[in-house]
Every structure is written in structure tokens, then in C-alpha cells.
Phi, psi and omega in degrees: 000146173312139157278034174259331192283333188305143149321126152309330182229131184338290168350294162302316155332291187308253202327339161302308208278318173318299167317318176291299205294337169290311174325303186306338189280318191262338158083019156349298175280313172330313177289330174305318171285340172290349186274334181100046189248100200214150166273129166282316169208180192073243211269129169304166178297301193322316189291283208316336161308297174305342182248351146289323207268286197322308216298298173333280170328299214258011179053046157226199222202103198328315178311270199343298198284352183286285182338295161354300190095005185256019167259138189200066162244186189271002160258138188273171163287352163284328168289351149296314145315316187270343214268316166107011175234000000 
């Protein structure tokens, strides 16, 4: 996974790390290929998820950062849109 999706601040650590460990626990990508929610190529679903999830938990928010200057992930905002969950 990139570093840029990890958090800056602890709080955000936690919840990163909470989040990895429930995918791992729950097998999160497997079901996800089982919905056929899959990428022909570039960033996996599962990271675009997981960086939907942190944004939920930690209350921000793609726009922001873009307005911001603090997005710096491997994906634009049309593959963030489009993945539909």
C-alpha cells in the first residue's frame, strides 16, 4: 500500500491500523472479488477502500484535501468516484 494513504497523526494511525486489521480478519478483499468489485489495472480496490473508510472514521474528506494541497494518493478523483461504494 502507498505511504501516502497512512495517516499523519496518531488518532489516524489508529484508525488506519484498526481498519487494516478488520480487512485482514474478515478476508475484506476476497469478498470484494467475490462482488466482482475489481480493477483492470492501477491502484487496487481494496486501498481505494480502505482510503474511503480512514476518510469516514477520521472525518475528512477527498475534496478537502484537495482544496487543501494534502492529497497526494495514487489515484485521481475519477477512479474515486467511479469504484460506486
Amino acid at each position: 500500500m502507498p505511504n501516502s494513504i497512512l495517516p499523519q497523526d496518531q488518532d489516524g494511525q489508529e484508525i488506519f491500523n484498526a481498519i487494516s486489521s478488520f480487512f485482514c480478519t474478515f478476508e475484506i478483499g476476497k469478498l470484494l472479488r467475490k462482488c466482482n468489485a475489481q480493477k483492470e489495472k492501477g491502484v487496487p480496490v481494496l486501498d481505494i477502500f480502505k482510503y474511503k473508510l480512514c476518510n469516514v472514521f477520521s472525518d475528512r474528506s477527498m475534496y478537502m484535501q484537495q482544496k487543501a494541497g494534502s492529497f497526494r494518493e495514487a489515484f485521481s478523483k475519477n477512479t474515486f468516484y467511479s469504484t460506486g461504494f
